[in-house]
Every structure is written in structure tokens, then in C-alpha cells.
C-alpha positions in Angstrom: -0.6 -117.7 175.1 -4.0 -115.3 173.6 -2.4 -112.9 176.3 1.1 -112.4 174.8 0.6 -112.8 171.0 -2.4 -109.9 172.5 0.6 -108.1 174.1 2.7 -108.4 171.3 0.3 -107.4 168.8 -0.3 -103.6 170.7 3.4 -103.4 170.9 4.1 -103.6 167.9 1.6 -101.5 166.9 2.8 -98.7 169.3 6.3 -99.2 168.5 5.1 -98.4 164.8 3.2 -95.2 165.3 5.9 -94.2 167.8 8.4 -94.8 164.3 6.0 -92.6 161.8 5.8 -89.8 164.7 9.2 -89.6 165.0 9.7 -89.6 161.1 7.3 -86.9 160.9 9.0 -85.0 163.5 12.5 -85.2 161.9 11.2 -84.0 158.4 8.7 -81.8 159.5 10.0 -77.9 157.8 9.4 -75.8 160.6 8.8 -76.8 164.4 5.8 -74.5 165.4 3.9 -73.5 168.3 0.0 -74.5 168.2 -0.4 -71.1 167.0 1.4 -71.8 163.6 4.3 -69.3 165.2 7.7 -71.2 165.0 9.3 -71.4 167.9 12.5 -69.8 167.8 14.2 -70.8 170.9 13.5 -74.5 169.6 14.1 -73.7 166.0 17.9 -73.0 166.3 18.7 -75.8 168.5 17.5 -77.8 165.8 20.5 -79.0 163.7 21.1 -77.0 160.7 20.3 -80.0 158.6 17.1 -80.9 160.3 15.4 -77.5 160.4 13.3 -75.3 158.2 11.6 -72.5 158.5 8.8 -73.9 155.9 9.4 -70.8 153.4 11.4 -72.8 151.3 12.2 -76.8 150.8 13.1 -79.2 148.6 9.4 -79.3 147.3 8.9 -76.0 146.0 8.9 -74.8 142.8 8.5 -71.0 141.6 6.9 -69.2 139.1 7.8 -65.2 139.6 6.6 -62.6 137.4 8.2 -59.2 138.1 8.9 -55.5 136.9 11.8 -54.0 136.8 12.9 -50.3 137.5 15.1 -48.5 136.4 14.9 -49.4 132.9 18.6 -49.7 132.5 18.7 -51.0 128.7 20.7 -48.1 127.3 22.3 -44.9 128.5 24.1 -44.0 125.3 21.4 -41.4 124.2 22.3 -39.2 127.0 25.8 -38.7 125.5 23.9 -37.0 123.0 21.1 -34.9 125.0 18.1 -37.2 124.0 14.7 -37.9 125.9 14.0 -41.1 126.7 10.4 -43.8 127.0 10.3 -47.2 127.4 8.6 -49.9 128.9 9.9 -52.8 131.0 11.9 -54.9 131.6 9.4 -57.5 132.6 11.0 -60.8 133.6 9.3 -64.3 133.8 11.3 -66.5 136.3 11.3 -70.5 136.9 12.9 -72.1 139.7 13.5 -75.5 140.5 14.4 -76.9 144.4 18.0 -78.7 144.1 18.7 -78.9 147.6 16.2 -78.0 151.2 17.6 -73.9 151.0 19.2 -74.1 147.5 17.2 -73.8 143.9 18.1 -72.7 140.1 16.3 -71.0 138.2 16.0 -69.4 134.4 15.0 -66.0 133.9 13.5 -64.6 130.6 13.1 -60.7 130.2 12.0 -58.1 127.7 12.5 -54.1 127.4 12.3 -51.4 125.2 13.7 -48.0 124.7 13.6 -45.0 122.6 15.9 -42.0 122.1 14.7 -38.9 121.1 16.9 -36.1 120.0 17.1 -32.1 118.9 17.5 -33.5 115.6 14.2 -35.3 115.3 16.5 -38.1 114.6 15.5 -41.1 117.2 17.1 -44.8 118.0 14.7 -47.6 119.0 16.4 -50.1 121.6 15.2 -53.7 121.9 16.6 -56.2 124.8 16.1 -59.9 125.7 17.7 -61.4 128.0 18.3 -64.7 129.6 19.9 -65.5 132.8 20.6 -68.6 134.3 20.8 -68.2 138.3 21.7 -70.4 141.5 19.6 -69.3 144.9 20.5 -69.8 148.3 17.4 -69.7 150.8 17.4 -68.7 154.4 14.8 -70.5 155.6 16.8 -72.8 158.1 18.8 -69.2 159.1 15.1 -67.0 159.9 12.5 -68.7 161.4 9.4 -66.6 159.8 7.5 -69.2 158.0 5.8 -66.3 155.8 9.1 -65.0 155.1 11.7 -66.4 152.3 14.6 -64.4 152.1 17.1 -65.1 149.3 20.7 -64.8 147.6 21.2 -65.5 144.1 23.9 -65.4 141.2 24.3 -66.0 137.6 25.1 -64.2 134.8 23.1 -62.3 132.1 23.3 -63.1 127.8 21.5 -60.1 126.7 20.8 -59.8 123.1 19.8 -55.8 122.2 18.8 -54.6 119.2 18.9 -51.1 117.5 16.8 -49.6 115.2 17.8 -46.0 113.5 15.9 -43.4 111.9 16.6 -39.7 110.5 20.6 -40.4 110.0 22.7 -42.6 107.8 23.5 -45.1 110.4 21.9 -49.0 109.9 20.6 -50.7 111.8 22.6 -52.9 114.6 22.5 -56.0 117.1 25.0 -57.0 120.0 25.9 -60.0 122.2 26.7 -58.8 125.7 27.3 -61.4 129.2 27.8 -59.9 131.9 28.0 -61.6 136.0 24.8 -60.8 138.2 24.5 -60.7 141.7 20.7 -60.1 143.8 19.3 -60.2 146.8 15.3 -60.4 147.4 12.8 -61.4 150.0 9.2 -63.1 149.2 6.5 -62.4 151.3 3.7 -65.2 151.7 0.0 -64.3 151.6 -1.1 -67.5 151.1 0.7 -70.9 151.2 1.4 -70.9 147.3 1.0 -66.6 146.7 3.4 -63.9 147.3 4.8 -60.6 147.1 8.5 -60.3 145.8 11.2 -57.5 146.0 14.8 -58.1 144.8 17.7 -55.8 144.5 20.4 -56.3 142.2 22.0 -56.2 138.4 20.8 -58.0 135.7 17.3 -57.9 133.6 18.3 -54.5 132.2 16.9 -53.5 136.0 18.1 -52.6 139.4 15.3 -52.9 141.9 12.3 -55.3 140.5 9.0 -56.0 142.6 6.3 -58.7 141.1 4.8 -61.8 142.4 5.4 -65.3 142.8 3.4 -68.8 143.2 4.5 -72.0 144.0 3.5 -75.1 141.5 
């Protein structure tokens, strides 16, 4: 009898770690080598559900500060042969994990322009703008756990202010929305720093380049 309750007892203690390894195994992000390479043969015969690259999961949550270039804030002075200087945009960025590859974020930027022209007459431009966005990951597509390659849309309320001097005009304020579309790609240094480039409209910017860290 002290033999099988004995028996029992290590079974069921084998059957239980054999349960938490397997857990672990089906949540784990990535499956890696003992290198801390992810294997990529293994990697996409992993169901689409089950794998992860480790870039990006339901976890992780972003801070990103970036700069933008062009400053694309206003092209009107051109019409009428004025110099341009500015700073910005520079964008602040939040995003929250919704799904294992999918996130949404808010994005807060600020730029400034100024026209000069023959006439010593100049305009001073002031933007802000706010854009809501929804991210797709490809972190169970590529299997480069450093690597977080993204898709995002949304659109842009930009609120820009002008401010005249040297002519009659007053000063002015508009409202414009406008659709955004981006792609970027995050490069890990660390497991909560990285490097960030992102193409596409919206932040009174085309291409911007900053930094991000995971909280």
C-alpha cells in the first residue's frame, strides 16, 4: 500500500510539471535555439496563432519619441517666393497591445514654421496635431526577435495656427483631418530600448527616426 500511494504521489507530480512545461511551451513568444536565434524552420510550422517572434506581444507597451523630416507644415509661402526655418515636428507616441501582433496608439506632435519674403513681410506657422492609429505587428510573419516591423493607420486632426506681420492680414487658425497611412520597423538594442524608422504621412512629416522603450 506505502508503495502505490509512493507511486502515485511521483506520478502525479510528473504528470504536473509535464502540464506547466507544456504550458510554457505553447505560450512561449518565440521558439529559439540555445543560442537565443529563433529557429526558423520550426518557427513557421508553428501555427500562426501559437507563434511569435518575441518583438511584439500582448504585453508590450510603447513609448516612442521621434523626429520628423521633411517639415511638411506649410508650403503656401513658396507660392509667393519666401525662405523658409522651422523646427520639428517632434511626435510623442503611446501604444497599447490589443491583440499578440495588433496595438493602438495616440500620437501627439508639434512644429513650427516661418515665411520669409522680399517684402520683409513674414507668416509664423504653428501645428499640433493628434492622431489616433491601429498597428499591425509582424512578429509571427519574421522570425528576428530584435526586429519589430510594423503597419499602421489612422488619421490626423491637426490644428495650425498663423501669425502675420508687415501686411494687413489677421491673424488665422484652421481645423484640418486628413487619413494617414505608415510603415516602420524598430530595432531592439536592449529588451525594452530601440531604434525606430517609419515612413509615411501624417505628423506634418514624411520619413521620422527616434527611439522607443517598452513600459
Amino acid at each position: 500500500m506505502k508503495t502505490t500511494i509512493q507511486f502515485a504521489i511521483v506520478l502525479l507530480f510528473s504528470l504536473t510539471v509535464a502540464a506547466q512545461q507544456t504550458k510554457k511551451t505553447k505560450n512561449a513568444p518565440a521558439q529559439k535555439e540555445t543560442t537565443g536565434k529563433i529557429n526558423s524552420s520550426f518557427f513557421y510550422k508553428t501555427p500562426y496563432n501559437e507563434r511569435n517572434s518575441g518583438s511584439f506581444d500582448g504585453s508590450t507597451h510603447l513609448i516612442s519619441i521621434a523626429y520628423g523630416i521633411p517639415n511638411t507644415l506649410d508650403y503656401a509661402g513658396f507660392l509667393f517666393g519666401g525662405n523658409d526655418s522651422g523646427i520639428g515636428p517632434i511626435a510623442v507616441r503611446y501604444e497599447h497591445p490589443i491583440r499578440e501582433e495588433a496595438g493602438v496608439g495616440l500620437s501627439i506632435a508639434g512644429a513650427k514654421k516661418k515665411w520669409e519674403f522680399f517684402d520683409d513681410s513674414s507668416t509664423d506657422v504653428t501645428g499640433i496635431s493628434i492622431t489616433p492609429l491601429g498597428f499591425y505587428h509582424f512578429n509571427k510573419l519574421i522570425p528576428v526577435a530584435k526586429l519589430d516591423v510594423y503597419a499602421g493607420v489612422g488619421a490626423n486632426v491637426n490644428y495650425i495656427m498663423y501669425s502675420y506681420e508687415g501686411d494687413l492680414a489677421e491673424d488665422d487658425s484652421e481645423v484640418e483631418v486628413l487619413p494617414v497611412g505608415l510603415v516602420g520597423v524598430r530595432y531592439y538594442f536592449t529588451n525594452s530600448f530601440s531604434a525606430l524608422a517609419e515612413v509615411g504621412g501624417g505628423s506634418f512629416s514624411i520619413l521620422r527616426l527616434g527611439v522607443s522603450f517598452k513600459i
